[in-house]
C-alpha positions in Angstrom: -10.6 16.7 3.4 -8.8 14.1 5.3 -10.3 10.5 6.6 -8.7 8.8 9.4 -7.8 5.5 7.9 -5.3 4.0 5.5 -2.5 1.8 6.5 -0.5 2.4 9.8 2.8 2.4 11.0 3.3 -0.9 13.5 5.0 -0.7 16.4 7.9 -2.7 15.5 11.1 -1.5 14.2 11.1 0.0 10.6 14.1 0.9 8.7 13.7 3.3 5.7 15.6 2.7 2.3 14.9 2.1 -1.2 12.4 0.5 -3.4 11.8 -0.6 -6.8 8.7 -1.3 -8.3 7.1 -3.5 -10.7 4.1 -2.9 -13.7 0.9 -4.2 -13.0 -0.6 -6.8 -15.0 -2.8 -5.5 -17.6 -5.1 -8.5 -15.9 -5.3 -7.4 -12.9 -9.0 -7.2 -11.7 -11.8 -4.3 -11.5 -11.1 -0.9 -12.0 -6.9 0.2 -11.6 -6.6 2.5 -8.7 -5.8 5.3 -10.8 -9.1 4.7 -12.5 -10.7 4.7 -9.3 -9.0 7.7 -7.8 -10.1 10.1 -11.1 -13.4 9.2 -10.4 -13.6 10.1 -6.7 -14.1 14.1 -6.4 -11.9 15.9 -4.8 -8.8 14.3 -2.7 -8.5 10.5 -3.0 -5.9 7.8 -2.5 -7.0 4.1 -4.6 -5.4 1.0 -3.9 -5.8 -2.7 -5.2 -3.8 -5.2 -3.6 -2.7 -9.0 -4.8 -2.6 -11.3 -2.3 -1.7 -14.7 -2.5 -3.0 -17.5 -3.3 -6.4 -15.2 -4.7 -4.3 -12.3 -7.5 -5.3 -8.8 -7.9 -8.2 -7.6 -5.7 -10.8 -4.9 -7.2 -9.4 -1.0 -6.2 -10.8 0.6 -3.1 -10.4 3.9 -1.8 -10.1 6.7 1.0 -9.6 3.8 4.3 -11.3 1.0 2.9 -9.3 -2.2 3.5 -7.6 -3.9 0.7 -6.4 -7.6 1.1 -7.7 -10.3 3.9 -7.6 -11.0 7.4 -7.8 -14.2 9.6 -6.6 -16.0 6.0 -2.6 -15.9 6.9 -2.6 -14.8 3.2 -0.2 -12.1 2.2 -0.2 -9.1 0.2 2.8 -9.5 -2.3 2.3 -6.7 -4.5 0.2 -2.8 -4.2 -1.3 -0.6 -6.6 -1.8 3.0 -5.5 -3.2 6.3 -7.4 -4.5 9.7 -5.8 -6.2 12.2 -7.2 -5.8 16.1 -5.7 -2.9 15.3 -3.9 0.2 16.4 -6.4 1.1 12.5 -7.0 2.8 10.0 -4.8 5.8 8.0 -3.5 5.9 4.6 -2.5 8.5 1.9 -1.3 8.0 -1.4 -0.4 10.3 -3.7 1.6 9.6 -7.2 0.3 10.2 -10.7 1.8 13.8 -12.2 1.2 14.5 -9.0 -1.3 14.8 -6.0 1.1 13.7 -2.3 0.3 12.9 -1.6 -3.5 13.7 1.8 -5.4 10.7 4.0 -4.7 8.6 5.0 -7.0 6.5 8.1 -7.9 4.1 9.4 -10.2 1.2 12.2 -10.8 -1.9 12.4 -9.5 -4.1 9.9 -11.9 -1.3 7.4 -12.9 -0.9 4.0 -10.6 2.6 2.7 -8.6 3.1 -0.3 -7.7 5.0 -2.1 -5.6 6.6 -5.7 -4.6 6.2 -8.4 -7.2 3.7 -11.2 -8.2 4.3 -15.3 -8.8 7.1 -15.1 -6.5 5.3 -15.8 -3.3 7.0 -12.6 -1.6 5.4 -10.2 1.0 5.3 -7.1 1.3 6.5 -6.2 5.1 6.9 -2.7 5.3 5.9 0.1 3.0 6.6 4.2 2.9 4.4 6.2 1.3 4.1 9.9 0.7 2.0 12.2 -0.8 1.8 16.1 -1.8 -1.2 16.7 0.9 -0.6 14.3 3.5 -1.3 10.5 4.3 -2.7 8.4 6.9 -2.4 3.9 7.0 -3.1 1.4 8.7 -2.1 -2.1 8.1 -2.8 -5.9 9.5 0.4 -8.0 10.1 1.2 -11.7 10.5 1.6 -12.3 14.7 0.7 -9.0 14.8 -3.3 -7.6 13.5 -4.1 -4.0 12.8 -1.2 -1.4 13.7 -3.6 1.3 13.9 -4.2 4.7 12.2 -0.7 6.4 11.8 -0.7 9.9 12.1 -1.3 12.4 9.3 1.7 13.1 7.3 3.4 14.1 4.2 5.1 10.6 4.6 4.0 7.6 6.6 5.9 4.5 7.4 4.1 1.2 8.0 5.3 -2.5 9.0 8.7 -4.1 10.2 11.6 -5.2 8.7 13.7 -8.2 10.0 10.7 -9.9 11.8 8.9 -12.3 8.9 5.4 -9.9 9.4 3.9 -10.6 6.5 1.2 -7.2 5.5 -2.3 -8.7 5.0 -3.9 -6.0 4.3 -4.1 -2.4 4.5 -5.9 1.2 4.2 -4.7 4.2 3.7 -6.5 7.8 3.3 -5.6 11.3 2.4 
């Protein structure tokens, strides 16, 4: 079953290429997304986001929204897991870096993307799943993109224009 939110494509320019991701901290806070996606039933994409100036979020799931709005406060890194979809591919374009290597894993293990204590955003992201994807994201000068359409692969954000992502949903 499919929800209609997660993090969207905005209607700026977005140009695909390559990410490369980075751990998360055994710190980070609440339940890790993959944690949180093996206990939904069924289909489920997780996310925890770390935004900055505040760190690592707690996970949420299936369209809830993960970092802040009306704060100007960046997301500089992402945490994503499903569960039910075959696993996961994401790529994040990142502030002053460009597109990183993109990264993939089974259903049940966490991604993530961007980087932490560098004060870098995340702009743009790509993510694909076995089943199918939906996002939605909130942009500096920008606000909510709106719900993408459902697909294997979803592209969110702009690259070239200093839109910072502030938070986003995605759902499966």
């Amino acid at each position: 079953m499919r929800k209609a939110l997660g993090t969207v494509l905005a209607s700026v320019a977005l140009t695909v290429g390559s990410t490369v991701a980075l751990a998360a901290p055994a710190s980070a806070a609440g339940t890790s997304a993959a944690d949180a996606a093996a206990a939904a039933s069924g289909t489920a994409i997780c996310y925890q986001a770390h935004v900055r100036s505040i760190g690592w979020q707690g996970s949420v799931c299936n369209g809830a929204m993960a970092g802040t709005t009306g704060k100007n406060l960046g997301i500089e890194a992402l945490t994503v897991a499903t569960a039910g979809t075959g696993g996961l591919c994401v790529q994040a374009h990142v502030q002053n870096i460009g597109w990183q290597n993109k990264v993939c894993a089974a259903d049940g293990q966490n991604v993530t993307v961007g980087t932490t204590g560098r004060g870098l955003n995340i702009e743009a992201l790509v993510i694909s799943t076995g089943t199918g994807v939906s996002a939605n994201g909130h942009f500096s000068n920008f606000g909510w993109t709106g719900w993408s359409g459902y697909a294997y692969e979803v592209a969110i954000g702009s690259t070239g224009q200093n839109r910072a992502m502030e938070a986003i949903a995605l759902a499966v």
